[in-house]
C-alpha positions as CSV (number, residue, x, y, z in Angstrom):
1,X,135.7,113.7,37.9
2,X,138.0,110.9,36.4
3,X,140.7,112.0,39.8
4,X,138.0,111.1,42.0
5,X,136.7,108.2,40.5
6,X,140.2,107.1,40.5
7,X,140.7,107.9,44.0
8,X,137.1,105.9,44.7
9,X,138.4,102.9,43.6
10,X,139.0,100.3,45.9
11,X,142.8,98.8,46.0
12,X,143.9,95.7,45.8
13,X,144.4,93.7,48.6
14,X,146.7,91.5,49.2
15,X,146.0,88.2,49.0
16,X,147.4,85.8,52.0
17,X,147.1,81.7,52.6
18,X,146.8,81.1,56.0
19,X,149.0,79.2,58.0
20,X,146.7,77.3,60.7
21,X,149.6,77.7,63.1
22,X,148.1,78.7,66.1
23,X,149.1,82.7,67.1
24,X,150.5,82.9,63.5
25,X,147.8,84.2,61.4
26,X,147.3,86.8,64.2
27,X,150.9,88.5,64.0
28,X,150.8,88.6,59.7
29,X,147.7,89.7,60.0
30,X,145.9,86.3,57.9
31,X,149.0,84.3,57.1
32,X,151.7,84.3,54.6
33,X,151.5,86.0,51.3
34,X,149.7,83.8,48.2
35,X,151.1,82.9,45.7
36,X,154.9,83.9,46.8
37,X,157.8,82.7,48.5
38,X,158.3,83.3,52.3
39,X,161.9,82.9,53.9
40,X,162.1,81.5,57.5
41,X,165.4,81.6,58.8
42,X,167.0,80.9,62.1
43,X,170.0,78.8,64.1
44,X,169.8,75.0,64.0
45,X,167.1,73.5,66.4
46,X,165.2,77.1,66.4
47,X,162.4,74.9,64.1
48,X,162.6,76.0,60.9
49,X,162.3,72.5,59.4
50,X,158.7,72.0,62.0
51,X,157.4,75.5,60.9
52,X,157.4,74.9,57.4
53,X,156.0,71.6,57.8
54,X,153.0,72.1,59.8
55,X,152.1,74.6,57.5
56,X,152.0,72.4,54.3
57,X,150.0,69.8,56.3
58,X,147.9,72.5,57.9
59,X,147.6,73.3,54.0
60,X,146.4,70.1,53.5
61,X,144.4,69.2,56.1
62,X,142.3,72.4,57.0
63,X,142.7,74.3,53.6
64,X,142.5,71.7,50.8
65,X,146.1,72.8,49.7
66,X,148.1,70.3,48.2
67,X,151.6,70.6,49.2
68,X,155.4,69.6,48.1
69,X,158.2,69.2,50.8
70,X,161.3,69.1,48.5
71,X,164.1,68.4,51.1
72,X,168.0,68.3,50.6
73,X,169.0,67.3,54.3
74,X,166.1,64.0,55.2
75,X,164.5,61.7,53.1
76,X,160.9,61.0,52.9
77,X,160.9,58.2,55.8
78,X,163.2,60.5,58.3
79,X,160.7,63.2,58.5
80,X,157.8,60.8,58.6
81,X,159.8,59.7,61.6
82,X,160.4,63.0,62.8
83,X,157.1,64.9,62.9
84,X,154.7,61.6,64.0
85,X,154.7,62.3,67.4
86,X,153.2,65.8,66.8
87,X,150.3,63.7,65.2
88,X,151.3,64.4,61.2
89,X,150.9,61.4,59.3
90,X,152.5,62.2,56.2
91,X,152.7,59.1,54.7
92,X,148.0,59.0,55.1
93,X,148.4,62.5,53.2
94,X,150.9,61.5,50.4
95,X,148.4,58.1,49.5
96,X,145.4,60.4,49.4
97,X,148.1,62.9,47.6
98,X,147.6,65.9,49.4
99,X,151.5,66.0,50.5
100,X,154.5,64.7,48.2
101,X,157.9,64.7,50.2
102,X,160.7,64.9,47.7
103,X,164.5,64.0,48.7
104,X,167.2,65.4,46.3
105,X,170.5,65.0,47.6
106,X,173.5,67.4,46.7
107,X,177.0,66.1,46.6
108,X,179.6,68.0,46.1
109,X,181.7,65.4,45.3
110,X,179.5,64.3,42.3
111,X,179.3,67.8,40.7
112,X,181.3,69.9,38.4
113,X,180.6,73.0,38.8
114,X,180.9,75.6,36.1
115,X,179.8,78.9,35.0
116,X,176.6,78.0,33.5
117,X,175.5,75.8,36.6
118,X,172.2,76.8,36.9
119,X,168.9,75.1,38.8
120,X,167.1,74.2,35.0
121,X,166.7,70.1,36.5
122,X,165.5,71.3,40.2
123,X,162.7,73.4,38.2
124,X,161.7,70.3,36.3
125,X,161.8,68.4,39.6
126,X,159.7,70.5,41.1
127,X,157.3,71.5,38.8
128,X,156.5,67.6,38.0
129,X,155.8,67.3,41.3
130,X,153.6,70.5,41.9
131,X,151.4,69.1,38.4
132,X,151.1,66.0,39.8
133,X,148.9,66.8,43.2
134,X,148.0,70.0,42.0
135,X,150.1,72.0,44.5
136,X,149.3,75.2,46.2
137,X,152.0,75.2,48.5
138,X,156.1,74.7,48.3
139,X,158.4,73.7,50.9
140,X,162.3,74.1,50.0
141,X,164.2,72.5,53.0
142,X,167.4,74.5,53.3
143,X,168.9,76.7,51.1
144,X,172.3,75.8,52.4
145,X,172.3,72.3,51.9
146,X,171.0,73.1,48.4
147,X,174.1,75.4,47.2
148,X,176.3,73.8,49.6
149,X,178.3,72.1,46.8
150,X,179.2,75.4,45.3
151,X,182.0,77.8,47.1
152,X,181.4,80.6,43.8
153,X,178.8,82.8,45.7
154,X,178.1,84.9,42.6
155,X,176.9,81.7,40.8
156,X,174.5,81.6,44.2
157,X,173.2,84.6,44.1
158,X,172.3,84.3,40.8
159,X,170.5,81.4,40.9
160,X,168.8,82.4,43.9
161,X,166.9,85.2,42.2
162,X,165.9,82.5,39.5
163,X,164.3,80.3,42.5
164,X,162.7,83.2,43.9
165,X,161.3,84.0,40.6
166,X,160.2,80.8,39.3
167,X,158.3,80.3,42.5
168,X,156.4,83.5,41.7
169,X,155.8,82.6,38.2
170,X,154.3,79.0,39.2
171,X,152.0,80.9,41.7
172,X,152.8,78.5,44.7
173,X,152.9,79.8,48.3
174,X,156.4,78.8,49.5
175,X,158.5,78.6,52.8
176,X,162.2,78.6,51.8
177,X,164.2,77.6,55.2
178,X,167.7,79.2,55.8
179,X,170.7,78.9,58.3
180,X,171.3,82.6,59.9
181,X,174.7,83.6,58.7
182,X,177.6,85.3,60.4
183,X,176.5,88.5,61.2
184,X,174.2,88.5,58.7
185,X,170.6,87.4,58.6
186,X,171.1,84.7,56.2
187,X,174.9,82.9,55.2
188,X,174.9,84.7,51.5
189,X,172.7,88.1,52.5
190,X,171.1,88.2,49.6
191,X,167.9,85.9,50.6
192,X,166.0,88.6,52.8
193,X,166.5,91.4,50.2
194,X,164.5,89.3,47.5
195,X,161.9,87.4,49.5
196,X,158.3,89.1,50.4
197,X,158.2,87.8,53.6
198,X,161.1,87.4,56.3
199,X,160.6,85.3,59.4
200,X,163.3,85.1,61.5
201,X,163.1,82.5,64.9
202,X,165.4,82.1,67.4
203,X,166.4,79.7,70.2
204,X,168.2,80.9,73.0
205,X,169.1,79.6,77.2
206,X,169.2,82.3,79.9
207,X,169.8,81.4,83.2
208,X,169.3,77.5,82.3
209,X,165.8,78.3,80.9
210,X,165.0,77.7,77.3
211,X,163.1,79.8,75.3
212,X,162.0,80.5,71.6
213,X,161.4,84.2,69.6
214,X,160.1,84.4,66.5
215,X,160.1,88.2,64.4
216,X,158.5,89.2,61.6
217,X,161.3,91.3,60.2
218,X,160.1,92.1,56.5
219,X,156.2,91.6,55.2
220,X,156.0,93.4,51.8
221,X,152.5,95.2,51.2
222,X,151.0,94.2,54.4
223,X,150.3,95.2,58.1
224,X,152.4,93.1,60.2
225,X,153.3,92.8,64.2
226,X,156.7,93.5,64.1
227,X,157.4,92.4,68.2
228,X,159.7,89.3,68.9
229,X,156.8,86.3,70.1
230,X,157.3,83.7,72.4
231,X,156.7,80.3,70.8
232,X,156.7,76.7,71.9
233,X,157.3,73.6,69.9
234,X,154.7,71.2,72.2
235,X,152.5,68.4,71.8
236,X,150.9,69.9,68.8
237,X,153.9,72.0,67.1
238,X,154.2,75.1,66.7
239,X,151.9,77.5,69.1
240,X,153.0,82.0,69.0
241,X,152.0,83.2,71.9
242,X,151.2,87.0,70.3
243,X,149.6,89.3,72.8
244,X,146.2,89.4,71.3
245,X,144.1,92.1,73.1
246,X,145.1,95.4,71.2
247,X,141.6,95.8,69.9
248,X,140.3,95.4,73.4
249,X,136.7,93.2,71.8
250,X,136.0,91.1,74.6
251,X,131.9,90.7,74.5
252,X,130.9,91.0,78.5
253,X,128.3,89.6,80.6
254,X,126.0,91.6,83.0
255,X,125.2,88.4,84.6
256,X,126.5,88.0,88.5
257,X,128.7,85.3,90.1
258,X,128.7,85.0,93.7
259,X,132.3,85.0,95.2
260,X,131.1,82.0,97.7
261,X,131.3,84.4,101.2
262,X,128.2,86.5,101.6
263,X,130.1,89.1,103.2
264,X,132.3,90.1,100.1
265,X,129.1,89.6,98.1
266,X,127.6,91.9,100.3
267,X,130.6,94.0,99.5
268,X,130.3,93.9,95.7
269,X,126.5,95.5,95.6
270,X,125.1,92.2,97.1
271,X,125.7,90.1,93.8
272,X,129.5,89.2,93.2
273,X,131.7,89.4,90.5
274,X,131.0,90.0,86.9
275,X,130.9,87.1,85.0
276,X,133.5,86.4,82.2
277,X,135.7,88.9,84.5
278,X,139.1,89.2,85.5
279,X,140.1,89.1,89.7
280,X,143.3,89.8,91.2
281,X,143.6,88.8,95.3
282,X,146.7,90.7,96.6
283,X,148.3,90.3,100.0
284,X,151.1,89.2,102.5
285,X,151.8,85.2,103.4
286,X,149.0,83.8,105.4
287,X,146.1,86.9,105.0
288,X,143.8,84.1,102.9
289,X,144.5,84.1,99.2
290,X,143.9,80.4,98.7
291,X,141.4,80.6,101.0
292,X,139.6,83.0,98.8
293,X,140.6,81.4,95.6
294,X,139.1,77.8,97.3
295,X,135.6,79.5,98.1
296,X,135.6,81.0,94.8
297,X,136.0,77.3,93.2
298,X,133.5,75.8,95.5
299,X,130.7,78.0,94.6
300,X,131.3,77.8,91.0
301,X,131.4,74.4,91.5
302,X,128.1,73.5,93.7
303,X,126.2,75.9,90.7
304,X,127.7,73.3,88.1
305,X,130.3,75.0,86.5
306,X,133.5,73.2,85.4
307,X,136.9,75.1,87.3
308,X,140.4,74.4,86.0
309,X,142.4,75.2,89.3
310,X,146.6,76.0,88.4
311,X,148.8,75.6,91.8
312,X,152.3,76.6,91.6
313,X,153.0,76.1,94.9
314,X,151.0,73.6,97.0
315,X,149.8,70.0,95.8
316,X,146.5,69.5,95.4
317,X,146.5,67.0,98.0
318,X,147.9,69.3,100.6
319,X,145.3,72.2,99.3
320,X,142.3,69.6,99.7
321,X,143.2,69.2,103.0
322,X,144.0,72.2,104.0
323,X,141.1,73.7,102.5
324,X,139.1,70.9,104.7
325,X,139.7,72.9,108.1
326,X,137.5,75.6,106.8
327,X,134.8,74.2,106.3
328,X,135.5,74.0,102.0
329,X,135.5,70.5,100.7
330,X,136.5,70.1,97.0
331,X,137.3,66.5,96.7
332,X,133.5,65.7,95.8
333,X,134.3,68.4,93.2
334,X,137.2,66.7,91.6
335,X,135.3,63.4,92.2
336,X,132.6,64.8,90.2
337,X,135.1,66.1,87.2
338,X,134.4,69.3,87.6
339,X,137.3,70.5,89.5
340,X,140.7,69.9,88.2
341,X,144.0,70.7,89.5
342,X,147.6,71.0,87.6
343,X,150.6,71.5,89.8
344,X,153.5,72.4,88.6
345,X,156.6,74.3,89.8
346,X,157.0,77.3,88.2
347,X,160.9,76.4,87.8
348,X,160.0,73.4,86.0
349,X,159.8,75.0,82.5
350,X,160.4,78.3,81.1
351,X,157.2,80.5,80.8
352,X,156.1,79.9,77.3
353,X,155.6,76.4,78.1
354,X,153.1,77.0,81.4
355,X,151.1,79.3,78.9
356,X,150.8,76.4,76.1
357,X,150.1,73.8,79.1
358,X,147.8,76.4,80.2
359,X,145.8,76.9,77.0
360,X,145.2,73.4,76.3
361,X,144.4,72.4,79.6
362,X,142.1,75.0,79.1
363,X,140.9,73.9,75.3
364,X,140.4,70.3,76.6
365,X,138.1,71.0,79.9
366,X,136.5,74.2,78.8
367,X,135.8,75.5,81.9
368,X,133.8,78.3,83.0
369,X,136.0,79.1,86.2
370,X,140.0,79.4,86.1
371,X,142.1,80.5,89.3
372,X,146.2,80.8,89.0
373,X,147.7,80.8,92.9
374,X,149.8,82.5,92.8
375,X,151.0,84.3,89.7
376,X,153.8,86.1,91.6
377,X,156.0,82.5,92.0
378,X,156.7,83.6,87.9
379,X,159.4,85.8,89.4
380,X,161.5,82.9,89.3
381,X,161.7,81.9,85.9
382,X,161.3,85.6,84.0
383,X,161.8,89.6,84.5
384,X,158.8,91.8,85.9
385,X,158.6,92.8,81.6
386,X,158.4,89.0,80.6
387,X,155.9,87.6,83.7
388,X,153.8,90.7,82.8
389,X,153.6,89.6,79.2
390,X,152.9,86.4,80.2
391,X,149.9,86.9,82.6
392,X,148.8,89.7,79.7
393,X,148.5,86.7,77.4
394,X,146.7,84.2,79.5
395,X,144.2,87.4,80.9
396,X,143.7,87.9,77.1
397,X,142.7,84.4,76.4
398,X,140.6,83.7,79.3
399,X,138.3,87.2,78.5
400,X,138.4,85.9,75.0
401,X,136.8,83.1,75.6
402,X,134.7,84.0,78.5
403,X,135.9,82.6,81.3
404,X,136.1,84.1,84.9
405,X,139.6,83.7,86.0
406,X,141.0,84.6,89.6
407,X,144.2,85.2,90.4
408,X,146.7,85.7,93.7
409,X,149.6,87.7,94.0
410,X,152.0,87.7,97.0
411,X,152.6,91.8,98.2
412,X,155.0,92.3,100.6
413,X,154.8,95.3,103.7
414,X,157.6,97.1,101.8
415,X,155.5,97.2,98.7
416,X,152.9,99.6,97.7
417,X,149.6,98.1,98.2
418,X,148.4,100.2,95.5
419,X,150.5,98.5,92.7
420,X,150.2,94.4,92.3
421,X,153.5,93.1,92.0
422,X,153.4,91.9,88.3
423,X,152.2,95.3,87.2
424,X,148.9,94.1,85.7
425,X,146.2,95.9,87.7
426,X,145.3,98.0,84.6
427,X,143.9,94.8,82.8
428,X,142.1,93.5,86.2
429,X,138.2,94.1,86.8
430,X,138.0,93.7,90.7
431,X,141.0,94.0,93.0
432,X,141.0,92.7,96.5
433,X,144.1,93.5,98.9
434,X,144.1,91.3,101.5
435,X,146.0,92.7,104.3
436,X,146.8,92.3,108.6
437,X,144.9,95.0,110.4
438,X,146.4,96.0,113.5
439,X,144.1,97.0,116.6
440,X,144.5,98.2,120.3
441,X,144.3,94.3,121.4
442,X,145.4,92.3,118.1
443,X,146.3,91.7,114.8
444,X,143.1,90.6,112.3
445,X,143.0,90.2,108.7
446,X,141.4,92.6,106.9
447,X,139.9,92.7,103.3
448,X,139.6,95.7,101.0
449,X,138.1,96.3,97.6
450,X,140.8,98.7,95.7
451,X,138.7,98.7,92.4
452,X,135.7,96.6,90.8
453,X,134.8,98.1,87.5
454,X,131.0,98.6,86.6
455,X,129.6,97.8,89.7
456,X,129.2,100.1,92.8
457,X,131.2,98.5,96.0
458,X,132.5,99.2,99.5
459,X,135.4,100.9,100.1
460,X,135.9,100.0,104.1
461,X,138.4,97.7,104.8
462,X,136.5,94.7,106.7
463,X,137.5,92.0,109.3
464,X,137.4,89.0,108.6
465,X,138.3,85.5,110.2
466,X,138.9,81.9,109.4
467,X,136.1,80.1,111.1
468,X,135.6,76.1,110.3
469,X,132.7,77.3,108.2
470,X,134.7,79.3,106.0
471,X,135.8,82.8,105.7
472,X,133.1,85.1,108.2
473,X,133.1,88.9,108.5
474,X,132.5,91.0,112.1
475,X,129.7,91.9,110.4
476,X,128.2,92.3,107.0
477,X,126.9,95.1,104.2
């Protein structure tokens, strides 16, 4: 009895402090571990200095954390400086003493170094400070520049394992920052061995195109994704772009949108898409992807609903116009607010920043409708892997939140109409190939329903032309 009471008993869990970092707290699984000390390591300019920060004064701010920022490399007034246009106002945070930045500077010049060195004044520092706001939260602002005055590495390590300790003992969550050695993860290789949590981030330029990783390499007693994750330092710091949709808990709609052409409705059952759902419009240059995409937006838009439209290809002046011939006029839309356009070469940025621009784009209209035209133009800017994992994460944060998103893909006649050229058909509800249909007399374009999930649909592939009222079938049902 006393074996299975034993085995009944619930155990412990560990406890975490989150970070508020958007994406973040989604890879650990909650956040960082309470109450012990993190190491974040990486190459200068990966943001090691900006991670650490934003999560003191996400600490602060959301949590009701006090935190400390001892630094060894800026003062006080440099990082005040340095972080302000990401919208931290340190100095508001110290006054109401929710955030004290610390300078210590380390000469080597100034100190003799001998065998009983040890950190006994940096503790007093440090604890003085944590007493005085009541810290929950520690920020050591890097090692290197910390030990940098002393070449005796078995002094180092030893003294490392007291800072690592002591943190424990004071019961502070803390982000220790760290250069990446050579060859090793960290310059003395002890650092990862004795912290509970190891996050490494990385900067790196292929092909002229910046991007950031960040791993979580080590995450004692707890789950962890253990992937490399895009991030972006943008207008708001630090955003992970995790892929999010392993659980697959997206709430959905039985409610009906109408496509905005009666014959494709006709061809969905007689009601349209699903709402909240996800459409991919395949096809060749010129078969009617923007077209589609255009009549899409218009309907959504005469029922009320707000559409965010992403071009990557043609200006929104040029689609206006163009979109005029056909009978679908969207500048009342935009005049109205409730159409907005963002153009923007795909080459312009590397992909993590088009999702971030994406996403709060998204966050700031909140719209009900999103269409991306075409997603294929990616190809220029990532691998068939790293597009896919893109367009994964912005397909998993529009279901997420709702929102019914279109998107076109270029196929070309060599290409297998079957697959979509990004390799995400798997995570699409409704697939339309748009395609040229060859006759006796001519050449017509011709629209086919490959899948729509939940719904009962045609499987005919149906004429259709561009008239001045839009797109019209031969005939309809």
């Amino acid at each position: 009895m006393a074996s299975t009471k034993s085995s009944a008993r619930k155990l412990p869990v560990l406890r975490k402090s989150p970070t508020g970092i958007p994406g973040m707290d989604e890879v650990t699984n909650g956040g960082l571990p309470k109450g012990r000390p993190t190491l974040v390591c990486g190459g200068a300019g990966c943001g090691k200095t900006l991670f650490a920060m934003q999560f003191l004064v996400n600490g602060a701010i959301q949590y009701n954390e006090p935190g400390v920022f001892l630094a060894f490399e800026e003062n006080a007034d440099e990082l005040a400086q340095n972080v302000a246009s990401l919208g931290f106002d340190l100095k508001t945070l110290a006054a109401h003493k929710k955030l004290v930045i610390d300078y210590v500077r380390v000469e080597r010049s100034e100190i003799e170094e001998t065998g009983e060195y040890d950190l006994e004044g940096l503790f007093i520092r440090l604890g003085s400070a944590i007493d005085r706001i009541g810290a929950k939260r520690v920020v050591l602002d890097t090692l290197e520049m910390l030990f940098a005055a002393f070449p005796n590495e078995a002094i180092v390590r030893m003294e490392l394992q007291r800072l690592f300790r002591w943190l424990k003992e004071k019961g502070v969550t803390a982000i220790i920052t760290a250069e990446r050695g050579d060859g090793r993860m960290t310059r003395y290789g002890l650092e990862e061995y004795i912290a509970d949590c190891v996050i490494l981030l990385d900067h790196r330029v292929t092909e002229q195109i910046s991007t950031r990783r960040l791993q979580v390499v080590k995450y004692r007693g707890s789950l962890h994704g253990t992937n490399e994750y895009p991030f972006l330092i943008g207008r708001n710091g630090v955003t992970v772009l995790p892929i999010t949709s392993l659980g697959l808990e997206y709430k959905v709609s039985d409610r009906r949108v109408s496509s905005g052409i009666p014959g494709l409705d006709g061809m969905l059952g007689g009601k349209g898409f699903y709402w909240g759902s996800s459409i991919l419009v395949t096809g060749s240059p010129g078969t009617g992807k923007t077209s589609l995409a255009a009549a899409f937006v218009d309907a959504a838009c005469r029922r009320g609903e707000r559409c965010q439209y992403f071009a990557f290809e043609e200006s929104s002046h040029q689609i206006l116009r163009n979109m005029r011939s056909i009978g679908i006029d969207l500048a009342p839309h935009v005049k109205a607010g409730l159409l907005r356009f963002h153009v923007a070469r795909p080459t312009a940025h590397g992909l993590e920043l088009h999702l971030v621009t994406m996403y709060e784009l998204i966050e700031e209209l909140k719209p009900q409708v999103v269409v991306l035209d075409p997603i294929t133009d990616f190809a220029a800017v990532g691998t068939r892997l790293e597009i896919k994992a893109a367009v994964t994460r912005i397909i998993d944060f529009l279901k997420t939140n709702g929102i019914t998103a279109l998107y076109t893909s270029y196929t070309s006649g060599a290409e297998d109409l079957h697959q979509s050229t990004v390799g995400i058909s798997s995570l699409i509800d409704t697939w339309i190939s748009l395609r040229i249909v060859k006759t006796e007399a001519d050449e017509k374009r011709g629209l086919y329903i490959l899948k729509s999930r939940g719904m009962a649909h045609s499987n005919q592939i149906r004429p259709f032309v561009m008239t001045d009222e839009g797109l019209k079938f031969d005939r309809t049902g």
